[in-house]
C-alpha positions in Angstrom: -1.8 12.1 -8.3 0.8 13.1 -5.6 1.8 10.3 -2.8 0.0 12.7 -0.3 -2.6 12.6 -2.2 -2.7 8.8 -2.8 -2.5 8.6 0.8 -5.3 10.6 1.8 -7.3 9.0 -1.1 -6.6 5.5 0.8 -7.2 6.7 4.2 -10.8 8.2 3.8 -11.3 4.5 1.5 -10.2 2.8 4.4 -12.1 5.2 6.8 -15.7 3.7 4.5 -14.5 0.3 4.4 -14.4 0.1 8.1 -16.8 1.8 9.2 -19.4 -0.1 6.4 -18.1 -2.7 8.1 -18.8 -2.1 11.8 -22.1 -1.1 10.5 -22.8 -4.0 8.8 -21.9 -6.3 11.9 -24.3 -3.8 14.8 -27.1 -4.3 11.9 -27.0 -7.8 11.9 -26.4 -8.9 15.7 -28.2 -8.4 18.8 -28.8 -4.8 20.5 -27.1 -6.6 23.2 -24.8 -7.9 21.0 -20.7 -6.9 21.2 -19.4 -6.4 18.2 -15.6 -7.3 18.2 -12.8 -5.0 16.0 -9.3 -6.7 15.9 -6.5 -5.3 13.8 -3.1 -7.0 13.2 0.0 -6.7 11.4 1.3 -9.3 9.1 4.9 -7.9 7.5 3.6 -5.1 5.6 -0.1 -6.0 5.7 -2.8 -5.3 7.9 -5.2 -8.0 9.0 -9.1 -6.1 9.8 -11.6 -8.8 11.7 -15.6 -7.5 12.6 -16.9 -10.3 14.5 -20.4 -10.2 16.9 -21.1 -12.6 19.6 -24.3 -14.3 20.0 -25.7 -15.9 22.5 -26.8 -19.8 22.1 -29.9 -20.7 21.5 -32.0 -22.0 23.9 -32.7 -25.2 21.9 -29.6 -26.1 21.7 -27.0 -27.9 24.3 -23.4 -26.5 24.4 -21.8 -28.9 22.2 -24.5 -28.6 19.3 -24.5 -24.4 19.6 -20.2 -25.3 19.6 -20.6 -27.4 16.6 -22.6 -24.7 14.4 -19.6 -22.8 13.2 -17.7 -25.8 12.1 -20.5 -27.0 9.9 -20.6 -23.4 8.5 -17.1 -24.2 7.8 -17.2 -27.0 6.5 -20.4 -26.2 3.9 -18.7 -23.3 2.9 -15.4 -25.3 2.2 -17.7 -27.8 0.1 -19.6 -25.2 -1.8 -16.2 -23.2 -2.8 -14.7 -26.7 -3.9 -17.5 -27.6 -6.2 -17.2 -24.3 -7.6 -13.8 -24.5 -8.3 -14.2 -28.2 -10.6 
């Protein structure tokens, strides 16, 4: 395969990637729901982030809704060390 054509073959996989990505994050939020797309550069890399925002529960006070993605965190950190030993 040429470079233009090893280019244009990683563009259109780049082109799915993303947009299965924005998918993915409308599908699982809110039809309210933003969904976030930030893009950076790191040296020669590129850094992709799909994020949603979601509003806090009801049932929950501001510093328990603030505390449910560090205990995400933190399980996942757990469950990826134990499956590491």
């Amino acid at each position: 395969m040429t470079a233009d054509g090893e280019r244009a073959a990683f563009a259109a996989r780049l082109e799915q990637l993303l947009g299965q990505l924005v998918q993915n994050a409308v599908e699982a939020s809110a039809a309210d729901a933003p969904v976030l797309l930030a893009v950076e550069t790191i040296g020669e890399q590129v850094a992709i982030d799909v994020a949603t925002v979601a509003r806090k529960p009801k049932t929950l006070d501001f510093r328990a809704a603030a505390s449910v993605p560090i205990a995400a965190l933190s399980a996942l950190c757990g469950a990826s060390v134990e499956n590491i030993t």
